[in-house]
N, C-alpha and C positions, 0 to 999 in steps of 0.2 A: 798817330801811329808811326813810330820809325820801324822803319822799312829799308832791309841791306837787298837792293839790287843790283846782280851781276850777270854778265854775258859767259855761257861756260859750253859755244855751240857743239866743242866737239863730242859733250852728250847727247846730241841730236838723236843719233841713228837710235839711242837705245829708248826713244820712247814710237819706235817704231818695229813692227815683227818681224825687219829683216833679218836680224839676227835670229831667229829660232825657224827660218826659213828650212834646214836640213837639219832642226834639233829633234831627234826624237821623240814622240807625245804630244810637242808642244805643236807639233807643224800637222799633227794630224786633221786642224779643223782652225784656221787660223784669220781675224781681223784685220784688214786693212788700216785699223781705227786702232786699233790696242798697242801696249806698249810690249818690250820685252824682257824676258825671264832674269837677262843682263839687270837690268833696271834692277828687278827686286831683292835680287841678289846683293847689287851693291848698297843699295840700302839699308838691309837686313847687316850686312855687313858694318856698316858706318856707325849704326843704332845698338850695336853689340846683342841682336833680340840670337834669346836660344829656344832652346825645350821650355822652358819655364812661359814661355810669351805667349801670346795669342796676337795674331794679325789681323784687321778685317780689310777686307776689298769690298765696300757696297753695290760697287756696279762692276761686276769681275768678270764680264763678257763670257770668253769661251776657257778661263779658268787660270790664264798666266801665273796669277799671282799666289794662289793656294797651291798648285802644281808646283812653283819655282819655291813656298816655303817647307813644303813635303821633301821637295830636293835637301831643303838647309836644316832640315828636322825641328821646323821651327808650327808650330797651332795656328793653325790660321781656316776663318770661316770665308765665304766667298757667295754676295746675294747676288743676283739678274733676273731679268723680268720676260728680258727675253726668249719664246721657249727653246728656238732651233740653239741657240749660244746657250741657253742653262744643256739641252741635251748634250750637247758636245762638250762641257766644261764635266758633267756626270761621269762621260764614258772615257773620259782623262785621270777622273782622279777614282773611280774605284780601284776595289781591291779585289785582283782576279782569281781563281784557282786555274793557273797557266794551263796545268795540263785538260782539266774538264773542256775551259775555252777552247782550246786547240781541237779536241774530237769536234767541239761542236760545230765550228769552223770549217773541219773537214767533211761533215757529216751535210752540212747545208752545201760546200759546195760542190760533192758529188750527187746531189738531189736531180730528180728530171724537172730541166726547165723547158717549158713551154712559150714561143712568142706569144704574146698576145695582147690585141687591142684592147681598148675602154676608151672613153672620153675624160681628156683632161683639158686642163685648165691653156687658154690659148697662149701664153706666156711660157709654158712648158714643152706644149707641141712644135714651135715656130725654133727650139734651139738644140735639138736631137734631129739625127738622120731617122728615119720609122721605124727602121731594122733596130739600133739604139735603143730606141724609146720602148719597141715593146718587150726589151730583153729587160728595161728598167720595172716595167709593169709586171711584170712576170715574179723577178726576185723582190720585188717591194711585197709583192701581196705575200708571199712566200715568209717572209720576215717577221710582217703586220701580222702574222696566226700565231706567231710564236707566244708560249706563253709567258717563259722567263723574261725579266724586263731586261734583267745585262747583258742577255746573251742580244736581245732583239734589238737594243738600243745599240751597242758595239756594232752588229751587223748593218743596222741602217747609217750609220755616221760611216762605213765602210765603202758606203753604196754611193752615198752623196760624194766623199771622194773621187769616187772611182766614177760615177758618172759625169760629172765636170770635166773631167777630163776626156772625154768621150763626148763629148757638147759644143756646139756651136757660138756658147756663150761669152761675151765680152764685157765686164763691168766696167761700165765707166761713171762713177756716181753712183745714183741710186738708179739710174737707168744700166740695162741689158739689154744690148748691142747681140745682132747675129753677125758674127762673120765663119763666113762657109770655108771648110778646109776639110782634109783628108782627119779621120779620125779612128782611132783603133777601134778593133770589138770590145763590148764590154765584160764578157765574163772572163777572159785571161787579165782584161787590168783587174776588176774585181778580186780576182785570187790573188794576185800581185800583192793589191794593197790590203789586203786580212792577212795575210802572211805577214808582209811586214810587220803593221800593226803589232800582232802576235809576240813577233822576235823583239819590237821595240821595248815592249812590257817586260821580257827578259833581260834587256839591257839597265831599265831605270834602275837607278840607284837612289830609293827614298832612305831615308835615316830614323824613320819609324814616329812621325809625327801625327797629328791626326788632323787632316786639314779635308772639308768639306762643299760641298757649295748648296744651295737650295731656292726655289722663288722666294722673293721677300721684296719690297718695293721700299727701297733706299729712303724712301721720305719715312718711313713708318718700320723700324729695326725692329728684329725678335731678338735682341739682348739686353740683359740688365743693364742697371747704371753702372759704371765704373769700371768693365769688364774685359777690355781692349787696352793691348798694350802698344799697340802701332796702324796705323791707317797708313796705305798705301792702294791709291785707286787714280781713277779718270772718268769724268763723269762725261755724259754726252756732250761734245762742244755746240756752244751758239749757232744753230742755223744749219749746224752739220748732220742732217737726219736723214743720212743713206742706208745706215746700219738698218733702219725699220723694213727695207723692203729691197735693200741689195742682195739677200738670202732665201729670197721668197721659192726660189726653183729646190733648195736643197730642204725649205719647208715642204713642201710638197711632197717630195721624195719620204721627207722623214714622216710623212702622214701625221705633222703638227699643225696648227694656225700660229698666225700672227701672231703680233702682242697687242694687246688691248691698249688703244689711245689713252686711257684714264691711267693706264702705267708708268708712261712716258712722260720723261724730263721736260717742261717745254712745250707740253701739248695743247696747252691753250686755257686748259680750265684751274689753271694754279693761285692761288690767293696770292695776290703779288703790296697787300697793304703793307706789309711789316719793311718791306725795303725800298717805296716810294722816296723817301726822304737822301738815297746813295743814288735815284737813276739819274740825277742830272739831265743832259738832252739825248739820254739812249736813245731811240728809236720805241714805240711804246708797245709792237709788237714782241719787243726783248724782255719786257718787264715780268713775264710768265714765268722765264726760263729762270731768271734771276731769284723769283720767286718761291718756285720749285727748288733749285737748290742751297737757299738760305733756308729751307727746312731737313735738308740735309746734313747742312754742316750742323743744324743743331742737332740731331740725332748724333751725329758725330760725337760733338762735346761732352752731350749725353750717356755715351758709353764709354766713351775713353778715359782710364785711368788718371789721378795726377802723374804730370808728367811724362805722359805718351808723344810720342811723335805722331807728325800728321806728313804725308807730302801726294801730293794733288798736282796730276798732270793736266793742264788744260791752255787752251788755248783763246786769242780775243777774236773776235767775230766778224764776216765781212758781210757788208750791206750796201745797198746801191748807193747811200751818200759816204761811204765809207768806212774804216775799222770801226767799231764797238769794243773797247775798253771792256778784256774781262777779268783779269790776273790782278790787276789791282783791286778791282770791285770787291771780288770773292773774299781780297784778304781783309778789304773792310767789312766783308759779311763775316767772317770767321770770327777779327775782334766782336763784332755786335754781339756774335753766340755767346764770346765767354771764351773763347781763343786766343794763343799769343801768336800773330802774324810775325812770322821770324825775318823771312827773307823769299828773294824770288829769284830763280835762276832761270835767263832766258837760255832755250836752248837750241830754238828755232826763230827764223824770220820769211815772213813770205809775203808776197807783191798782194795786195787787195786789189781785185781787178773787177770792171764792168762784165757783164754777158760778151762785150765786146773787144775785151783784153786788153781793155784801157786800166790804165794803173790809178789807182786813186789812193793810196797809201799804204802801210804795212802793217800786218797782223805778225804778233809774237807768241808762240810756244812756249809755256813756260813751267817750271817745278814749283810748286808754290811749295813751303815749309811753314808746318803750323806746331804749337805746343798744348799742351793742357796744360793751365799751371796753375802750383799747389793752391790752395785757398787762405 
């Protein structure tokens, strides 16, 4: 396999959501884990993809990438597994009737709310003030009867907003941290943030493409053969599984469940035989993960056109005897599929550390670039 690796850090920021921090739509409901809109853009750009193209994003979180080719007026589909990120990726990329939304918006938030208790989950009691929480319980159920789903699904990803902010809550990982401070009421933020929302929908400027997203579980595509004309995604990193349960308060809110373990990249029950002979001295608890998404790149290759582009944000792995090799691996998984492994662009580097913030080597960030090629 030749293989062109280059160091090109100061892409760093853009596989991270800082950038769409104050971008309209994109910042409505945003990943700590996902890249940004920049990213897809410059790519979409580089690969010359138009109206004629179609994109896929198999693991498209909270929608970046179908969101960011609607911008470029470019087709693109977008799967996740996960519900609270598929409902938030949904209520980005429909197509709204502004003015109906706006009554309806106005209509809920001049409704009588009433405080009121219920028993919730102690992970959700322990990071609201009471007054908070039962102003939460009140508009949530309020929401939960509606029968329209855009209107009901727009309202509650409004809610989850606007309650975090109103929250005691601190993520650090996949753990949620209470730290106590002064906190606004919730129904003036609430109106805040559905107004906004509202005007932000006024602002986008799509170019009339038809880009979607749906459940579907990346190992097992709902697309023909041949039918992708560019792949542009990030799969779960090695060992990195905060996303599963750093969201668990705005599930609640959204009255969703989790994701089903058997959904999940890496979750343990993956047929890891086909890639035995690339683990070298991984660690053998990685071998699942590896596993798992050497059935995705072949789904990948699967549907991708001759001559598609591929580019795969991912990162290598840290583990108590140290890095885990994964940028290279993938791209000898991608040749295995039927892939042409092009090149790798690091565009991060970070210290592999103990529990104890002992240094024990360095994990890399990286662009991986893949081809389909003709037969």
């Amino acid at each position: 396999m030749s293989l062109k690796i280059t160091e090109k850090l100061w892409l760093g920021k853009l596989t991270t959501p800082l950038p769409d921090r104050r971008r309209p739509i994109y910042n409505w409901f945003l990943m700590k884990e996902s890249f940004s809109r920049d990213l897809v853009l410059l790519l979409a750009e580089t690969w010359n993809l138009g109206k004629e193209n179609l994109v896929l994003d198999p693991f498209c979180g909270t929608g970046t990438t179908p969101l960011a080719c609607r911008e470029a007026g470019i087709d693109c589909v977008g799967y996740e597994v996960h519900p609270a990120l598929l409902l938030a990726a949904r209520v980005k990329l429909r197509d709204y009737n502004l003015e109906e939304l706006r009554k309806r918006v106005a209509s809920f938030l001049k409704g009588e709310f009433e405080r009121r208790e219920a028993e919730v989950p102690g992970f959700v009691a322990r990071v609201f003030p009471q007054a908070v929480l039962e102003e939460i319980i009140s508009a949530r159920e309020k929401i939960l009867e509606m029968d329209d789903e855009s209107t009901r699904e727009f309202l509650l990803l409004g809610l989850s907003n606007a309650a975090m902010r109103c929250s005691w809550a601190h993520k650090d990982g996949a753990a949620i941290k209470v730290v106590k401070k002064p906190v606004p009421p919730l129904f003036p933020e609430l109106s805040r943030q559905l107004r906004r929302m509202c005007g932000d929908l006024e602002k986008f400027r799509g170019k009339g493409s038809r880009s979607w997203v749906e459940f579907c579980d990346a190992r097992r595509m709902k697309l023909p053969d041949s039918s992708v004309d560019a792949v542009i995604t990030s799969p779960p990193y090695l060992g990195k599984n905060e996303y599963i349960s750093a969201y668990r308060i705005e599930q609640w809110i959204m009255g969703i469940e989790g994701p089903a373990p058997g959904d999940l990249i890496g979750s343990g029950g993956g047929n890891f035989s086909e890639v035995v002979d690339l683990m070298g001295d991984k660690p053998k608890e990685t071998w699942g993960y590896f596993g798992d998404v050497f059935q995705v790149i072949k789904e990948i290759n699967r549907v991708c056109k001759e001559g598609a582009n591929v580019c795969v944000v991912v990162s290598d792995g840290c583990f108590p005897d140290g890095p885990v090799e994964v940028c290279s691996t993938l791209c000898e998984l991608a040749e295995k599929a039927g892939l042409k492994a092009k090149s790798i662009v690091i565009v991060n580097k970070r210290y592999c550390t103990t529990p104890t913030r002992r240094k024990i080597g360095i994990t890399k960030e990286g662009l991986l670039f893949w081809k389909k090629p003709a037969t």
